[in-house]
N, CA, C and O atoms as a GROMACS GRO file, in nm:
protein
  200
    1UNK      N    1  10.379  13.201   9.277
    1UNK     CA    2  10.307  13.159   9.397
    1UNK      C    3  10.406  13.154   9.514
    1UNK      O    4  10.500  13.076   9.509
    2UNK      N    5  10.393  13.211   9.588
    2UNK     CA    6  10.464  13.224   9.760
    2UNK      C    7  10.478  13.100   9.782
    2UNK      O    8  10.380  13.029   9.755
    3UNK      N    9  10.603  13.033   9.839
    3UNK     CA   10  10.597  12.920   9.939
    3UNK      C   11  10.573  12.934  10.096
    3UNK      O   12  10.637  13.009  10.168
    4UNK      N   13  10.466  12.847  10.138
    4UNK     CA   14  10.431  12.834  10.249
    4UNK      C   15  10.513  12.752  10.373
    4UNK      O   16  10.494  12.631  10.387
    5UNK      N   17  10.573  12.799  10.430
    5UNK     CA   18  10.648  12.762  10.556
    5UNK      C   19  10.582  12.677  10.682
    5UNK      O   20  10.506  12.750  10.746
    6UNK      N   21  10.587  12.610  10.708
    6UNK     CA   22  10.557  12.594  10.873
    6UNK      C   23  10.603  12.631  10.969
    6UNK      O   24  10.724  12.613  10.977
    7UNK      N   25  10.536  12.694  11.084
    7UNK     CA   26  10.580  12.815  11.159
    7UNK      C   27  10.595  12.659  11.266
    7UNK      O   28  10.670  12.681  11.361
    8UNK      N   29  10.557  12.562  11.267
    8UNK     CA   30  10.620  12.481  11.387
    8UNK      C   31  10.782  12.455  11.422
    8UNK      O   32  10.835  12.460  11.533
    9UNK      N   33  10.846  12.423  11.284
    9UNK     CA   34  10.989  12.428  11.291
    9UNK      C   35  11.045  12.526  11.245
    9UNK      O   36  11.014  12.580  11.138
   10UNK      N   37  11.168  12.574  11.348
   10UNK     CA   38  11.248  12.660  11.304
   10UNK      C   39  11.345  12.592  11.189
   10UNK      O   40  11.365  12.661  11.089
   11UNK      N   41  11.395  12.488  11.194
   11UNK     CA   42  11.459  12.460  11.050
   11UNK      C   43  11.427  12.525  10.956
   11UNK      O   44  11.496  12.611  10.900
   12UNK      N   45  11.273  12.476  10.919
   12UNK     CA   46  11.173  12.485  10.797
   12UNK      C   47  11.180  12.631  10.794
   12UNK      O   48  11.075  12.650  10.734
   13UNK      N   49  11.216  12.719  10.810
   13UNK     CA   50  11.225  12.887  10.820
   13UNK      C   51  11.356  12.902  10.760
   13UNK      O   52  11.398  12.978  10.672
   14UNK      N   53  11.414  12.806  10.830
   14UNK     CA   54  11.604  12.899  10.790
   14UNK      C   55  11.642  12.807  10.617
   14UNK      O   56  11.685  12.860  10.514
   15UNK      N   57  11.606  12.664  10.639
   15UNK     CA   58  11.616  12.642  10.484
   15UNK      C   59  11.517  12.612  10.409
   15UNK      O   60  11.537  12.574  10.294
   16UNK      N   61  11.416  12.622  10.450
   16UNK     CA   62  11.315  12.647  10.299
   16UNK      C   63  11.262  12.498  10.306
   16UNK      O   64  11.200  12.457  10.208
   17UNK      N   65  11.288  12.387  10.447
   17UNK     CA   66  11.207  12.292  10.383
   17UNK      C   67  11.148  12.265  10.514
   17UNK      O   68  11.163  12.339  10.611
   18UNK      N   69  11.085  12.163  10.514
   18UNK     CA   70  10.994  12.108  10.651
   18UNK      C   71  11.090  12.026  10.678
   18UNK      O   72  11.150  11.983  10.579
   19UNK      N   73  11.143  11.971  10.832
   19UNK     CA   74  11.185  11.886  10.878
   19UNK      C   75  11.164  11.829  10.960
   19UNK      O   76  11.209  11.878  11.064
   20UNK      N   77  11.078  11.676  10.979
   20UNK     CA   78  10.998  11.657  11.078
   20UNK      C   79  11.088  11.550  11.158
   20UNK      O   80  11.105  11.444  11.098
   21UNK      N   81  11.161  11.565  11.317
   21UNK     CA   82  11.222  11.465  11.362
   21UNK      C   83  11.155  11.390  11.458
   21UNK      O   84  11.211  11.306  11.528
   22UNK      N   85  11.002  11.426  11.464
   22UNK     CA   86  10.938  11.322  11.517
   22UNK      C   87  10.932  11.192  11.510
   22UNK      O   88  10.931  11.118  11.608
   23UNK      N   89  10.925  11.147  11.358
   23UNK     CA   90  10.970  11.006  11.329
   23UNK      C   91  11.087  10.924  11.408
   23UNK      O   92  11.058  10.818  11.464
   24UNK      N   93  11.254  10.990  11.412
   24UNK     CA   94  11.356  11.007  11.439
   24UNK      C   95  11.350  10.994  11.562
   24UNK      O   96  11.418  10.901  11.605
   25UNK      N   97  11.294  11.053  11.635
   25UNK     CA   98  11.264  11.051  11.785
   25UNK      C   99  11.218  10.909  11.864
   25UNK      O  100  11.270  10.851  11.960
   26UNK      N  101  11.062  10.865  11.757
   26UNK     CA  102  11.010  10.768  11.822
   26UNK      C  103  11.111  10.631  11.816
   26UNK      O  104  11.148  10.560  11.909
   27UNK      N  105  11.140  10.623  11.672
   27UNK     CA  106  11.222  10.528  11.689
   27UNK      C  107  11.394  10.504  11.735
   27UNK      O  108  11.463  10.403  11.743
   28UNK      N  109  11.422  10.650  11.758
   28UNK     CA  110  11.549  10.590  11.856
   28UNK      C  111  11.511  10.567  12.016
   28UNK      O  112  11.593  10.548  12.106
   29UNK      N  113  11.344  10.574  12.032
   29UNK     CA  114  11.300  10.567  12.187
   29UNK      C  115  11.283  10.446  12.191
   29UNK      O  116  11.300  10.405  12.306
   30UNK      N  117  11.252  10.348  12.101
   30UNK     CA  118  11.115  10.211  12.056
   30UNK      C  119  11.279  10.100  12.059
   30UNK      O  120  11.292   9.992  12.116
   31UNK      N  121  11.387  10.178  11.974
   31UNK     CA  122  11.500  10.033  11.944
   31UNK      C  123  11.600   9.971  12.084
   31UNK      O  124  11.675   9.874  12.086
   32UNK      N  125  11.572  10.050  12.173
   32UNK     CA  126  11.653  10.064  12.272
   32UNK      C  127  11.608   9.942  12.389
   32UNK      O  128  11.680   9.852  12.432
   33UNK      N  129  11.451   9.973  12.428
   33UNK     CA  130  11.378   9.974  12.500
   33UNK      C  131  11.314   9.765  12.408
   33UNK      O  132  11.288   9.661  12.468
   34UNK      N  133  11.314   9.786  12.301
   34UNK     CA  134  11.316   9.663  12.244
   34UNK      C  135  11.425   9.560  12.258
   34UNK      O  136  11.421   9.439  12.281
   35UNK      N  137  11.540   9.659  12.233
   35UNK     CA  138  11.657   9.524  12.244
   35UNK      C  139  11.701   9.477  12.386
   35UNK      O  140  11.761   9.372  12.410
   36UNK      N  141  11.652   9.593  12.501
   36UNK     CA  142  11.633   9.562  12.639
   36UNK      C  143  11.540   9.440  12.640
   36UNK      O  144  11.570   9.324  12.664
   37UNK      N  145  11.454   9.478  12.616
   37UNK     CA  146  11.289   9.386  12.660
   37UNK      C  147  11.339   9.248  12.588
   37UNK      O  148  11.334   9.160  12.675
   38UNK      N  149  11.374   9.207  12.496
   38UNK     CA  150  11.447   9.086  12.417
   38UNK      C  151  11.550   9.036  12.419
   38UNK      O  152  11.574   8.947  12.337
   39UNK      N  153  11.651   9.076  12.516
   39UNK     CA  154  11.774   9.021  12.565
   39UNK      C  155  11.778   8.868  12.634
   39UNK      O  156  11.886   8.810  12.621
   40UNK      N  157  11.714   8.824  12.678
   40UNK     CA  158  11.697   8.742  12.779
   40UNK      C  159  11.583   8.637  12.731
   40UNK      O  160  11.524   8.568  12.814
   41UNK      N  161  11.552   8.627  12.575
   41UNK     CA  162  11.431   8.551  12.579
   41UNK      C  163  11.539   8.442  12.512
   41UNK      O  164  11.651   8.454  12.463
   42UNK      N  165  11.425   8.298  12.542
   42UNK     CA  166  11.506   8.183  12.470
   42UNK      C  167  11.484   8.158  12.335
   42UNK      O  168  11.385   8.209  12.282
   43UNK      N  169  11.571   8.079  12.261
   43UNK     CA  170  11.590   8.017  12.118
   43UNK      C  171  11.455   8.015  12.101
   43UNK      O  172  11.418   8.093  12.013
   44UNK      N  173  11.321   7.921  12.183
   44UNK     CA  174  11.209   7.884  12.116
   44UNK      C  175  11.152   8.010  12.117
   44UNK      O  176  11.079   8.034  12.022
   45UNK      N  177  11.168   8.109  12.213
   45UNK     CA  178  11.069   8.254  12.235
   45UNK      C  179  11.131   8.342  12.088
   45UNK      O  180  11.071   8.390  11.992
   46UNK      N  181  11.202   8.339  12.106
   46UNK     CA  182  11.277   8.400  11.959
   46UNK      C  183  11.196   8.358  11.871
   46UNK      O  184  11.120   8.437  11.815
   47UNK      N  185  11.198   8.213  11.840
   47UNK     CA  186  11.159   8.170  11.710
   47UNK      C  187  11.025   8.165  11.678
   47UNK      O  188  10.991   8.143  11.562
   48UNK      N  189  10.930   8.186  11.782
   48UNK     CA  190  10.789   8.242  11.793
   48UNK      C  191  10.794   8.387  11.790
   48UNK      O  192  10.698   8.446  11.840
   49UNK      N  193  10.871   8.442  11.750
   49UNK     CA  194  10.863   8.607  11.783
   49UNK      C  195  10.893   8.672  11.598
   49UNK      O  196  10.836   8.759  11.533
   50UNK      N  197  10.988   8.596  11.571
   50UNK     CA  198  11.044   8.602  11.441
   50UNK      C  199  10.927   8.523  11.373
   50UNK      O  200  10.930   8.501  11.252
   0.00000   0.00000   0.00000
């Protein structure tokens, strides 16, 4: 049986597997933008957050 490729990534062409860095993406966008937004909150905001 032929293996089927996905023509979306070029990775997935050159080695034979799917590689999806969408995941990879969102969350190096989400940790950044979080530890910004949470810098500045207090002990009690923390401890309602946690």
């Amino acid at each position: 049986m032929p293996r089927v490729l996905s023509s979306t990534s070029p990775v997935a062409a050159e080695t034979g597997q799917l590689l999806d860095f969408k995941p990879l993406i969102t969350l190096l966008a989400i940790v950044p933008f979080f530890i910004h937004y949470t810098q500045d909150i207090t002990p009690e905001q923390r401890s309602r957050t946690i």
